[in-house]
C-alpha positions in Angstrom: 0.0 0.0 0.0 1.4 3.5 -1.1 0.7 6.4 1.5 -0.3 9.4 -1.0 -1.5 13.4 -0.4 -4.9 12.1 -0.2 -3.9 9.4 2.3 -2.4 11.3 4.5 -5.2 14.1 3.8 -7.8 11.7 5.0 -5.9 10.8 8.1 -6.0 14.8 9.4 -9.3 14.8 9.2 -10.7 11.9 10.9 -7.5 12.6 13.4 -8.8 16.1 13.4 -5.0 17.2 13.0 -3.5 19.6 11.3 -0.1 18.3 9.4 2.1 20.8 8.5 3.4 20.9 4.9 6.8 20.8 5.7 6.3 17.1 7.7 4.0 15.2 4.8 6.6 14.1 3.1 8.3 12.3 6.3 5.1 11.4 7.5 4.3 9.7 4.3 8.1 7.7 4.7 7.0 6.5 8.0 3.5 5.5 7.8 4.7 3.4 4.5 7.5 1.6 6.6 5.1 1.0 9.3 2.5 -0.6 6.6 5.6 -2.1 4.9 6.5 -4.0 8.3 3.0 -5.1 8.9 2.8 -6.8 5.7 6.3 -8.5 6.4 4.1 -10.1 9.5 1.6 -11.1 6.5 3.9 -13.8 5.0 5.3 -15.5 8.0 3.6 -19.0 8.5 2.3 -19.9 11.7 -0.4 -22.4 10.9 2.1 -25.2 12.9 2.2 -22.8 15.9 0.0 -23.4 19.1 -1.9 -20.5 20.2 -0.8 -19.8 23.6 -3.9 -17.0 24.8 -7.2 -17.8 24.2 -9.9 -16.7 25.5 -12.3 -19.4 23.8 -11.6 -22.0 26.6 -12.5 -20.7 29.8 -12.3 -17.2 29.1 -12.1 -14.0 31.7 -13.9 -14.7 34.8 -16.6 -11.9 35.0 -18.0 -11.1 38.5 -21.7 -11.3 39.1 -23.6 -8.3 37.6 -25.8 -7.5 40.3 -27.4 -3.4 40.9 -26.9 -2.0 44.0 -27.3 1.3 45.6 -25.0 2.9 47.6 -26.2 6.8 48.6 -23.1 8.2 50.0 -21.1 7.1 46.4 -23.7 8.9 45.1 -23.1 11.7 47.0 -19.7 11.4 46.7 -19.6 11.1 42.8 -22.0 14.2 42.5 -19.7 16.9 44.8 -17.2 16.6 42.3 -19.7 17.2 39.1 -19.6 20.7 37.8 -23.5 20.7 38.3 -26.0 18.7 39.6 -30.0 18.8 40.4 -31.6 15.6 42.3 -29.0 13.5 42.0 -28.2 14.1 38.5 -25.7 15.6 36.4 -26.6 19.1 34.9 -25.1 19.3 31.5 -25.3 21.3 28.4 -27.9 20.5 25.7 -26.3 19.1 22.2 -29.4 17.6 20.4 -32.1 19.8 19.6 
């Protein structure tokens, strides 16, 4: 995979960065030796290898999802909010 003006164009925005002009054309080295090293990892064969994680046997023990109510975390949690009305956070409005 090449890393072009457009590439790299369509990076900034959905990084919401700015690149300066003066650092595409390095940027454009490195992302391409970055690519160029994960396809080297492409053509190694491991199909004899044993995984050694999985999390299909066994997996993470989870602990027991059960609601509880504890009013002085509440209380707790809310000092620290910026605002707050009975025992909710007060924020701004972003859907009309």
């Amino acid at each position: 995979m090449t890393i072009d003006d457009n590439t790299i164009d369509k990076l900034a925005k959905l990084s919401s960065l700015e690149i300066d002009e003066s650092k595409r054309e390095s940027l454009k080295k490195e992302l391409g030796d970055i690519i160029n090293f994960v396809e080297n990892l492409n053509e190694i064969d491991v199909s004899h290898i044993d995984a050694t994680f999985t999390t299909v046997e066994g997996g993470t023990p989870l602990r027991e999802d059960v609601a509880s109510q504890d009013l002085e975390m509440s209380k707790h949690i809310l000092s620290n909010a910026p605002k707050s009305e009975d025992g909710y956070f007060i924020v701004p409005k972003i859907i009309e």
